[in-house]
N, C-alpha and C positions, 0 to 999 in steps of 0.2 A: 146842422148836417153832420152826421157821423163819418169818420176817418176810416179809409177801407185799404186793408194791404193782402199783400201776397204772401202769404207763408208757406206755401208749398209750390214747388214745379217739378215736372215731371214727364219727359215722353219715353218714348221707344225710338230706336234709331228707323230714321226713315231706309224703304227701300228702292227699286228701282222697277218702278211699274212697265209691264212688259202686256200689253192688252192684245198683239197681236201673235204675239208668243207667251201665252199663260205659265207654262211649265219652269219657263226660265226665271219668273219672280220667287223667290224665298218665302214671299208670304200668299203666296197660291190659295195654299192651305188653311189660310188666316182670315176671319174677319176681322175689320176693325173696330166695330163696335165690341166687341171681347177685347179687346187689346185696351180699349178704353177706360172697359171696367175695370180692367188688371191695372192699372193706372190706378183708378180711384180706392182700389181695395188698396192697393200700396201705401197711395197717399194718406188715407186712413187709419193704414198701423202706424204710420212712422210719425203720426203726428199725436197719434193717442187719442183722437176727439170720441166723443160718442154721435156715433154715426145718426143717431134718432138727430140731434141737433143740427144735421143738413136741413140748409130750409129750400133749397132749390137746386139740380142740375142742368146745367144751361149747356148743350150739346151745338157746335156750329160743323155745317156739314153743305159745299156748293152743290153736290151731285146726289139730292138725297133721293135716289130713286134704288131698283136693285136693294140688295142687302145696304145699302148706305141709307134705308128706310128706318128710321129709329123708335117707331111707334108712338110719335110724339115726346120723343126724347127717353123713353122708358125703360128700352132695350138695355140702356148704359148700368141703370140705376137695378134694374132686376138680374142681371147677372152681375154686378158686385156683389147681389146678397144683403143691399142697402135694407134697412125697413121700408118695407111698402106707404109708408108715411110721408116720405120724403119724394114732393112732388117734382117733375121734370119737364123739358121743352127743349126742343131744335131749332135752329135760324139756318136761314140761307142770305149773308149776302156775301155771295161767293169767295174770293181768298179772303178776304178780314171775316169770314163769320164765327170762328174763335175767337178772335181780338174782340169782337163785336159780343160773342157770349159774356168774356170777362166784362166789358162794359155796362153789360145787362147786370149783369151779378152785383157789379158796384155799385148801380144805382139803386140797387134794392136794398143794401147794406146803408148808404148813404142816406136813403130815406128812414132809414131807422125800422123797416121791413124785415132785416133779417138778419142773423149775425154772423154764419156760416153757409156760403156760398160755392160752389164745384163748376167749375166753367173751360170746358174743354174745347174740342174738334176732333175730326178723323175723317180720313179719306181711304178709298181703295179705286186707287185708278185704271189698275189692270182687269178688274171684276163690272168697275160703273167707269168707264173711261168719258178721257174731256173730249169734247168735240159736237157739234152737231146734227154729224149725220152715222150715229150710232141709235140703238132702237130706244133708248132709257131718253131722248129728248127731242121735243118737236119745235122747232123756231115758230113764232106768229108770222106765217104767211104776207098777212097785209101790213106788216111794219117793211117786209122787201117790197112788194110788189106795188102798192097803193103811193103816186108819187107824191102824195100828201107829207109822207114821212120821206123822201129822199132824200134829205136832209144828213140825216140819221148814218145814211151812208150803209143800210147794216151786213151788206157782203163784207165790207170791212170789219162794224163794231163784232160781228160776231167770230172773228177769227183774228185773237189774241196777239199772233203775230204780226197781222198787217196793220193793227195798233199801232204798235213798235216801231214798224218802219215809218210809219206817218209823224208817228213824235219825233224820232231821230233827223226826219227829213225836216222837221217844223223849227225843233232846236237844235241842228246843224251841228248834232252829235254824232261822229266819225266812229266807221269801224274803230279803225284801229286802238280808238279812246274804248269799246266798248270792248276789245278782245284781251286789252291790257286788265281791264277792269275783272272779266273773268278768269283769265289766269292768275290772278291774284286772290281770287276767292277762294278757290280750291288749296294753293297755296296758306290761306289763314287759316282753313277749315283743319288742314292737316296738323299744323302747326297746335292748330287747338287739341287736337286728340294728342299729339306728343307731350305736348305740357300737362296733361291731365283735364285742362278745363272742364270737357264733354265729361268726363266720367261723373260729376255731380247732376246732372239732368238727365241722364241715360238711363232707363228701366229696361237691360237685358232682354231678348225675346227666345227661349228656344221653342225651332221647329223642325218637325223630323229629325229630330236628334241633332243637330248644329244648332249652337248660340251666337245670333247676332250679337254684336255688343258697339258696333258703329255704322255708322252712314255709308248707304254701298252703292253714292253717286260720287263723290269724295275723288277726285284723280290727280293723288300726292304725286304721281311723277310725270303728269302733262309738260308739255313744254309751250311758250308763245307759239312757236313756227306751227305744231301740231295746231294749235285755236285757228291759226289764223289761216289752215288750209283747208277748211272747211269750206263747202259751197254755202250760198244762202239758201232758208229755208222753206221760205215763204213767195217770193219773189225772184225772178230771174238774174233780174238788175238790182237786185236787194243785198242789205248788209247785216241784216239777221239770221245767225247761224242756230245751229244745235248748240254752239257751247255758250255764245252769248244768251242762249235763254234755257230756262230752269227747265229742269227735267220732268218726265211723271213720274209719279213714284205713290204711296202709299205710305201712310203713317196718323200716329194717334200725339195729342199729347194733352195735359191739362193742367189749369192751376186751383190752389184754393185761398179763397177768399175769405177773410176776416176782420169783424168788427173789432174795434179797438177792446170794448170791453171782454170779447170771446176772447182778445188775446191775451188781454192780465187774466182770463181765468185757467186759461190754459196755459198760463207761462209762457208761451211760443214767441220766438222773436223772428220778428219781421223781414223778409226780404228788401220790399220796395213796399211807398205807398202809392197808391193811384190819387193822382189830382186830378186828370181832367181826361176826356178822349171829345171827338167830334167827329163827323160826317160832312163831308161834301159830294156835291155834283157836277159832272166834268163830262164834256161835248163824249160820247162812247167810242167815237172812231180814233180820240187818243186817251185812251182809260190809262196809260201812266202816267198824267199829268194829276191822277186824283191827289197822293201823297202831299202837295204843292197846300192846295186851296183848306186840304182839310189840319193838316198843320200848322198854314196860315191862323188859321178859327183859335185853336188851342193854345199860341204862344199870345194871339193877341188879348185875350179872355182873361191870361193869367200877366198880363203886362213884361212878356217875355221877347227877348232878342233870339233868331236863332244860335249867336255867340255864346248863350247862358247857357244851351244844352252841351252836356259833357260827353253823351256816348248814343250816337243813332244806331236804330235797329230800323231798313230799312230795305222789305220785303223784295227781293232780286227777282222776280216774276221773270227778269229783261236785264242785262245789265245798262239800257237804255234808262230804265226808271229811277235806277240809283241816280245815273250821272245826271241827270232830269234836277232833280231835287238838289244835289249837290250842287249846280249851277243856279239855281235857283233862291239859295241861301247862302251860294259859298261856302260850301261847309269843305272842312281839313277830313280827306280820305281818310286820315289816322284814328281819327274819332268814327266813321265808320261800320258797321257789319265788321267787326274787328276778331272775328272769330268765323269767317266764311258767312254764306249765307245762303238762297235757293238755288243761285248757281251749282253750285258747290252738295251742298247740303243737304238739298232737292225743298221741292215745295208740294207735298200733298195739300192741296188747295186749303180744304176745312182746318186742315189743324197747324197751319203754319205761322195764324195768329198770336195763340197763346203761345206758342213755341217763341217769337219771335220777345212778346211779350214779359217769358218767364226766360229768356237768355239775356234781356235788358237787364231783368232786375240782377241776376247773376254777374252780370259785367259789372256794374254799378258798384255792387259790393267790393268785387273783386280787384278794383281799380279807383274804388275810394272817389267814383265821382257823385256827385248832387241830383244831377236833374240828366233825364233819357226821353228819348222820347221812337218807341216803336211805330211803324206807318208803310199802310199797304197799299196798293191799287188796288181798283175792284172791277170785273169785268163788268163791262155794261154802262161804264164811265161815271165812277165813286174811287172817293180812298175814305180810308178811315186811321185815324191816328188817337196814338193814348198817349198822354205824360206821366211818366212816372220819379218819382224822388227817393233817393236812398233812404232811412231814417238812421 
């Protein structure tokens, strides 16, 4: 089996999707399938490859309807200006279907199928917004109505937040654990853009003449009291606010993927490498319990302790799902999303996999640890987790 790493990452700073107010998102104006390619054309130069030697780009996208329609992945790959040679494909398993791209990509390099791999995401929540009962998506009828599937529960599994409150109410996770956890995101998030970190995975965006250059969910001078005066969102008697859960927002981002041999020919030295990712399935009425079972698979697979993992990247859908998973392995906050995360940072569903993925490898580096390990929920009750190793 061939060795598959990450030598490039790369997004755009996410924005702050306004679906009921258009005017007031920054990238109104913006697809993000263009934003993607602007990405891959970047990645591109900066890496030197010859672009004919893409053997795949693997596009993850939850809401692929609307302009978030990518013509079977093609959209990306014909406005970078790629050669028409370099075949393409989209996935949808909703927030990891970036993580889930990069997975695809690795398995194809792993197989010894390909040597150079592009595996992104992109969302535009303001233009294809999340929800239901918008016109871009219709629920199956008889999974509510036929009590065959009551089970299912799916007045709940389909509305993300009363997920949330179900897991928080299952494992006896407290506001106030979940309000502290968000004011500390925003918090890291800021702290990252002061220290510089963000400026190496940030691809500038100008639009209408302004240049974004950071995350414009980011609220460096919130304070506790502010989180914690929030009503809930979902629920009357509920503990699920606006700040405890990730915002909408918009955004693109991606990685590339390389065979070991495409790396000595190209000189390029490695990020991270990927060892392993997995899939699980998880009851849908608490889809952030996915993280738990599917990271389970991956540490046991590789005869790993959660103690072994040095730096979690651990998709804040919820600030419920972090503490989920952190109680579930015990893991030390300080290791962490240690650079903010959806809270903070926002979560354009599609592309917050590789994002999450390509900020592991970055920490990793950055902080001289061994082994990461990236991991989402997925609506509809799935997670999906990667391990990743510094070299």
């Amino acid at each position: 089996m061939e060795d598959v790493y990450i030598v490039d990452y790369r997004r755009i700073p996410f924005s702050r999707a306004r679906p009921r107010d258009p005017e007031k998102d920054v990238y109104n104006d913006l697809r993000m399938d263009k934003m993607l390619s602007e990405l891959i054309r970047h990645s591109v130069s900066e890496t030197k490859i010859n672009p004919a030697e893409i053997e795949d780009v693997i596009t993850g996208c939850a809401f692929q309807a609307g302009e978030n329609w990518t013509y079977g992945g093609r959209h990306p790959v014909l406005l970078a200006d790629l050669p028409v040679s370099v075949p393409a494909m989209s996935l949808d398993r909703a927030c990891s279907s970036s993580l889930n791209a990069t997975g695809i990509g690795a398995l194809e390099i792993m197989a010894g199928k390909a040597g150079i791999i592009i595996s992104g995401g992109m969302e535009h929540m303001t233009h294809v917004p999340l929800g239901v009962d918008n016109q871009f998506i219709k629920p199956n009828m008889e999974l509510m109505a036929n009590p065959k599937y009551s089970k299912f529960n799916m007045n709940v599994s389909y509305n993300m937040g009363l997920t949330a409150e179900k897991l928080a109410k299952l494992r006896n996770i407290s506001r106030d654990e979940m309000d502290e956890y968000s004011y500390n995101s925003h918090k890291r998030a800021a702290k990252a853009y002061e220290d510089g970190f963000m400026k190496g995975e940030i691809m500038p965006v100008t639009v209408n003449g302004n240049t974004i250059t950071s995350d414009l969910g980011i609220r460096k001078d919130t304070t506790l009291e502010q989180i914690k005066s929030l009503k809930p969102a979902y629920s009357e008697d509920g503990i699920i606010t606006a700040a405890n859960s990730s915002s909408l927002n918009d955004g693109a981002s991606m990685v590339m993927l390389m065979s070991g041999k495409k790396l000595k020919e190209y000189g390029l030295k490695p990020m991270a490498r990927i060892v392993d990712f997995a899939a699980a399935g998880v009851d849908p009425t608490i889809m952030g319990e996915g993280p738990v079972p599917a990271t389970k698979k991956v540490l046991e697979r590789n005869n790993l302790k959660p103690e072994d993992i040095d730096y979690w990247e651990i998709n804040e859908a919820f600030a419920v799902v972090v503490l989920n998973a952190v109680h579930a392995f015990n893991l030390d906050l300080n290791r962490v999303n240690i650079h903010g995360g959806g809270l903070s940072i926002g979560h354009p569903l599609g592309a917050t996999g590789a994002r999450i993925a390509g900020t592991l490898a970055r920490t990793l580096e950055d902080k001289k640890g061994d082994l990461g390990i990236a991991t989402l929920c997925v609506g509809g009750g799935q997670g999906y987790s990667m391990l990743l190793e510094r070299v």
